[in-house]
Each structure stands twice: as C-alpha cells, then as structure tokens.
N, C-alpha and C positions, 0 to 999 in steps of 0.2 A: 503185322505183329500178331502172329496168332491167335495169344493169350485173351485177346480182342481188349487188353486193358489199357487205361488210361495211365502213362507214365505219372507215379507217386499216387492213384487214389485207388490201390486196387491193393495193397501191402498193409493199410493199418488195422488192427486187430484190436476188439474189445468182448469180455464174453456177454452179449448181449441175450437173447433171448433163446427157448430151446428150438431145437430147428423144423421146418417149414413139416418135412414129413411125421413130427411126432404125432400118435395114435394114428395114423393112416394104414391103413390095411390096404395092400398093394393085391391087384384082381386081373394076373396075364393069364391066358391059355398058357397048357402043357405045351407048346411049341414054341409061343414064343417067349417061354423062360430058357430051353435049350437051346435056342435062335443067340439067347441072349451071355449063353456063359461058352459057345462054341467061336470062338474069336480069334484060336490060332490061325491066323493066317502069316506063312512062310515066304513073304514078297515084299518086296518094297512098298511104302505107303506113300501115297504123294502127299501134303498137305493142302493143296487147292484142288478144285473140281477139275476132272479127269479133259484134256482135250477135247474130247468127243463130244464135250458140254457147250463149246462153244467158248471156253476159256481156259486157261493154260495152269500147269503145273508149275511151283518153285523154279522145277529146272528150268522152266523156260524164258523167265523174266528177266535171267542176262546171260549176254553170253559167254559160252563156256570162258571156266575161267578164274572169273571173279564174283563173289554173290554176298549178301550178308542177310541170314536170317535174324534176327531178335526178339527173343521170348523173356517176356517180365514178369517172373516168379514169385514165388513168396519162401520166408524166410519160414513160415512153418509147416515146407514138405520134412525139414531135417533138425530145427530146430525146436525151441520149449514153447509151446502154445497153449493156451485155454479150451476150455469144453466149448459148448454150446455153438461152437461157427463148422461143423461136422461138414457142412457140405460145401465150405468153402474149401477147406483143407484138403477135402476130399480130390476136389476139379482141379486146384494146385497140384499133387500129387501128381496127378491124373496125366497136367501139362506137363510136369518134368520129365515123365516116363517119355511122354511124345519128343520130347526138344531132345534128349539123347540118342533116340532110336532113327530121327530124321537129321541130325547133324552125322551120322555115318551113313544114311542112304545119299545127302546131297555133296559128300566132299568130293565125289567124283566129278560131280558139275563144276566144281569150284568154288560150292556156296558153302561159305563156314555160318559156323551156330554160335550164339551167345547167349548166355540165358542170364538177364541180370536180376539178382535176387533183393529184391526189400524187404527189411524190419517192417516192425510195427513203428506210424509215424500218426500219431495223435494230434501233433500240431500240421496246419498246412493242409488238410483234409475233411470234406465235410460229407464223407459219402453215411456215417452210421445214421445221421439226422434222416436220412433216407432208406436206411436199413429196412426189408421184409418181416413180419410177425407172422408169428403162427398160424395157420389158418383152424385149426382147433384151438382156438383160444382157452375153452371150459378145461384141456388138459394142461395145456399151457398153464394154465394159471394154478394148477395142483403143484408146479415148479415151484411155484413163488415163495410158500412156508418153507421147504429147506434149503432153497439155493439162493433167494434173493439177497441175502446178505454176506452169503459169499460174492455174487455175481460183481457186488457195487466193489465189496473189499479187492478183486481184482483188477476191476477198470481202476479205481485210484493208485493200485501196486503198480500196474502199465506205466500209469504216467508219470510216478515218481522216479521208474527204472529209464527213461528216456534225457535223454542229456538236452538240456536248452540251448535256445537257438539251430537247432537242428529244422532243414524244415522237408516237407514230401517235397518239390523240387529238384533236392541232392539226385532224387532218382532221372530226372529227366536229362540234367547234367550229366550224369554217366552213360546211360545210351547213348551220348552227344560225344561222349570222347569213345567211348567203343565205335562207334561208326566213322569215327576221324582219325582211327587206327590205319594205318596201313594193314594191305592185306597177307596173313601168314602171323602176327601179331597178337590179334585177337585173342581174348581168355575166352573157353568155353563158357565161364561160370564167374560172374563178379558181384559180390555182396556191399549193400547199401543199408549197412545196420545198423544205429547209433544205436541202440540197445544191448547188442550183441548177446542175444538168447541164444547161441551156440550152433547156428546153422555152417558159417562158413565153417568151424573144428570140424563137422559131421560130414561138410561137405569135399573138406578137402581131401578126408580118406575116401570118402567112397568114391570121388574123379579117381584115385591113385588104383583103386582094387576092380577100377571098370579099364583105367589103362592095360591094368595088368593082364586082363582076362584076356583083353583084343589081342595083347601079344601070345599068349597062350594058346589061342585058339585058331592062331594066324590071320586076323585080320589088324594088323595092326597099322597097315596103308591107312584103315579108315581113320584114325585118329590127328588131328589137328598136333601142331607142334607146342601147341599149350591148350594140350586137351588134361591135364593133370597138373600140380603142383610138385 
C-alpha cells in the first residue's frame, strides 16, 4: 500500500493546530533548490526500489497479467477541507498525482490501480490524540488570539456534518471488496464519505477529462475499463 497508511486512521480531519513548519526559515544551497524543482523526468517510475537494489519493482511481484495496486486517499486532494493540516493535504495530493501516473505505467504488466478515497471519520479513530505540534510553539501560539475560536467552532462543525454510526472501519471493508473484485472490474477511484464534502462530484469529472485526454493524445490502451465514470 504505498500510501504507507493505515486502512480508516489516515482519512479523518480536524483543524488542529498550525503546521509543523510555521516561522521556519528553510537554509538549501543554490543547487539544491534547482536539484529540487528540476523533476521533469520523461520515463516510467517504478514505485518500489529499482532491481539492482536487490529488490524488485511492482511489475515484478506477479506475473504478467494480473496485479492490484491500492492506494488509500484522502477525500480532501478534491474535496472541502480546513486550514491548518497544510501538510497533510499536501502529501495526499502529492499521492494522488503518483496513484494516476503509475496506474498507466503498470497496466501493461497487468497491474490495475485503485485509489480508495476516505472522508473525514471522527468516530473509530484515535490518531489526532497523537497528532504533532508545532515546533515553534512562541509563534504557534500568536495563532491562538485569532483563530482558536475558529479552530474549536470547526472541529464541532466536523462532527456535527458526519452521520452516526458510521464508523473508520467502512474503509477497511472496501479495500476488502475492491481486492475480491474480479480482475478487469475494478474502479480506479472509490469514495468512503459519510460526510460527503464534495470529493467524489470533483472527482468524478476530473477521472472523465483525464480519460478524455488519454484518448486525445492517444494513449488510450492505458486506461482501465473503469478508469472514468
């Protein structure tokens, strides 16, 4: 599971505190800040360390044929989110780019992609008791006079927008049935939102206007038969 997350404790959302890097003043050399925005590279990416590592690529883990990637998302790369979790949102993002761009480089293998997306799921989770704080706390805490009464007024709006008896779980259950899909079946993309902040509307056009482009551009072999809605 790329994502490296825990099926249901990696999806719920509160806007907690401001994030890790506030007032940090970032200190690279002139090289490797250009090191670091020069990334076009035009080739296939594997997602595991390269052969020569002594360990094998995706493609190699079955053979040709049949495969099943699954990556477990979050509902706010496309949906309504809060401030203050900047750097979670971010690496989300970050994963969706990957899970689209490696479900076209492995359909040749015969490895399909799934990327199953969770809400925010407040009940059934206990990772914010464990949540990171600031490490500049002295500016961290300049947040407190104008946003702390926003921040609470949020988390209670969270939980009043989440439907009871819902629980994190539901997410583990749906991997369970995506992977006990027969192969060729599979959704690229399946939403687990009892809140429904608007990800899967967002997400359903943008699968439909990345199908379209495949076909436009001619690659459109790379696309799964339920790579769009």
């Amino acid at each position: 599971m790329p994502a490296g997350s825990t099926p249901g404790a990696r999806s719920a959302r509160s806007p907690a505190r401001p994030s890790r890097c506030v007032g940090a003043r970032a200190r690279r050399p002139r090289d490797a800040n250009r090191s670091a925005l020069g990334l076009a590279i035009a080739r296939p990416h594997r997602p595991d360390p390269q052969p020569d590592d002594g360990q094998h690529g995706a493609a190699d883990h079955a053979p040709r044929g049949q495969g099943l990637l699954v990556w477990v998302g979050s509902t706010s790369t496309r949906g309504g989110h809060p401030p203050f979790l900047a750097p979670y949102f971010a690496a989300k993002a970050a994963m969706d780019a990957l899970a689209e761009s490696y479900a076209a480089e492995l359909i040749k293998f015969g490895i399909e992609t799934t990327l199953v997306v969770p809400g925010a799921h407040p009940s059934g989770t206990n990772h914010f008791a464990h949540a990171g704080a600031p490490a500049d706390s002295a500016r961290a805490a300049e947040y407190d006079e104008p946003y702390e009464r926003l921040r609470d007024t949020m988390t209670e709006a969270l939980s009043r927008i989440f439907p009871p008896a819902r629980e994190a779980r539901e997410v583990a259950d749906e991997i369970v049935r995506v992977v006990g899909l027969p192969h060729g079946e599979r959704p690229v993309r399946t939403h687990v939102d009892p809140s429904r902040d608007g990800s899967e509307v967002v997400s359903t056009m943008d699968d439909r206007i990345r199908a379209e482009f495949f076909h436009r551009v001619g690659i459109g072999e790379l696309l799964t038969p339920r790579a769009s809605l």
